[in-house]
C-alpha positions, 0 to 999 in steps of 0.5 A, spaced: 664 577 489 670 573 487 674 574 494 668 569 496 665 566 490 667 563 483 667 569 479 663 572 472 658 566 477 650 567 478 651 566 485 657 571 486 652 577 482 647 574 487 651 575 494 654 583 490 646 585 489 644 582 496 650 586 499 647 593 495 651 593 490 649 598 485 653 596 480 655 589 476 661 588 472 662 583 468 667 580 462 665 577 456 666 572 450 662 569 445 662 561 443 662 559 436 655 558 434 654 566 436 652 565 444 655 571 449 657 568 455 660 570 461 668 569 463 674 573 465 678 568 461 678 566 453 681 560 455 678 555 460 681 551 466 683 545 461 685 550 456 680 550 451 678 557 448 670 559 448 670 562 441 672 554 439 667 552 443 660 551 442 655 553 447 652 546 447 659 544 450 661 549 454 654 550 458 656 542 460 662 546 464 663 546 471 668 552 473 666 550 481 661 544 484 655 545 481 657 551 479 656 553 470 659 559 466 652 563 465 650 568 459 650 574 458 642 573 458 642 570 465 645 575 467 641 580 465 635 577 468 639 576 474 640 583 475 634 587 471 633 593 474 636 593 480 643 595 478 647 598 473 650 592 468 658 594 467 660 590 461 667 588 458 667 585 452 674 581 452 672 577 446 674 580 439 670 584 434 663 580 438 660 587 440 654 586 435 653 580 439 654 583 445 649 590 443 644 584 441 643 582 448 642 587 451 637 590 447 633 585 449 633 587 456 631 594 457 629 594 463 636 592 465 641 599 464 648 597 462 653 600 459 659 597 456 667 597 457 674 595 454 681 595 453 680 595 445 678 602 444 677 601 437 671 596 438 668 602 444 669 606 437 666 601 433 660 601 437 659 608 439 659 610 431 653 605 431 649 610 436 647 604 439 645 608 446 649 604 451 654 609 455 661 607 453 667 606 457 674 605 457 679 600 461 687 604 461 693 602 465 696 607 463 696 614 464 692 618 458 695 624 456 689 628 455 683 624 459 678 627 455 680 628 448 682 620 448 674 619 451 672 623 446 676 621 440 673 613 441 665 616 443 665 614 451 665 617 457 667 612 463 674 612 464 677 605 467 683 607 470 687 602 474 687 604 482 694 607 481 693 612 476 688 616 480 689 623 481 685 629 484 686 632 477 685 627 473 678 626 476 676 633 475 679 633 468 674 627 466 668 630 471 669 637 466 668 633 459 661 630 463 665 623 463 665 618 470 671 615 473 671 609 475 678 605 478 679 598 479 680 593 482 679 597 489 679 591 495 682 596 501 677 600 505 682 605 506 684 607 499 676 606 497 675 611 502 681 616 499 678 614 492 670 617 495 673 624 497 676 625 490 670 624 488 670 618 483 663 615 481 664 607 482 669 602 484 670 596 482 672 591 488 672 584 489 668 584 494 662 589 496 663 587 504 671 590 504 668 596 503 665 602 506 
């Protein structure tokens, strides 16, 4: 609910849940001493970079009055069961980490995205069970060999890719679509008749 609240918050997962949100998506990065934390940015408002830090330290930051930057544990035990848990690790080489917390929350169903296609790859040689995503800003040539070529199943395109075809070519080799960042109730409508799985919004209120 960044439109409302500091985002990658506790109280913004909480408004989004109690909205009836279905699902949380969340960036991630890890501090130096191995703590998945989650914030949309490498670097904080100061400049300081999460992977130099230590969590002792960066626990200790306010992003809003009264406000911390939480884990990626919190979240987890914030959202249990009652949504799937989309997770976009921004943080370099940090999905051993990543997989590691989330194994300890089975209750919790999350699956796991990102731009760097090469670590979704990584991970899916693992075999590690999470459903895998992956984030694109520009139209992939063949939607589903590049799925399949990384081991995932979800694709994140940016809202202005999303065609008819290409959501029926994603559904026809098992895949879901699910497009960012969607704040206009029309063009959430639009996407719904196309048929695609989820959206990624701001703010769960704007839409239908």
């Amino acid at each position: 609910m960044p439109r409302r609240l500091p985002e990658n918050t506790l109280p913004s997962f909480s408004a989004a849940l109690a909205l009836g949100a279905n699902g949380i998506e969340l960036d991630v990065h890890a501090t130096s001493d191995g703590v998945v934390v989650v914030h949309h940015d490498a670097a904080l408002a100061d400049a300081r970079t999460i992977e130099r830090m230590q969590w002792r330290e960066l626990r200790e930051v306010e992003v809003a009055p009264g406000t911390t930057i939480p884990t990626l544990d919190d979240v987890c035990g914030l959202v249990g069961a009652r949504a799937e848990l989309f997770v976009e690790i921004k943080g370099e080489t940090i999905e051993d980490m990543v997989v590691a917390v989330l194994g300890r929350h089975p209750a919790t169903s999350a699956a796991i995205h990102s731009f760097d296609h090469a670590l979704i790859a990584r991970i899916a040689r693992r075999t590690v069970g999470y459903r895998l995503g992956l984030l694109v800003e520009a139209e992939p040539e063949d939607a589903c060999e590049l799925l399949r070529r990384h081991g995932a199943l979800d694709l994140w395109p940016e809202r202005g890719l999303v065609t008819e075809r290409l959501v029926g070519e994603v559904h026809a080799c098992g895949g879901r679509v699910i497009p960012w960042t969607v704040n206009d109730p029309s063009e959430a409508a639009r996407f719904a008749r196309l048929g695609v799985d989820g959206l990624c919004t701001d703010d769960v209120s704007l839409l239908p």
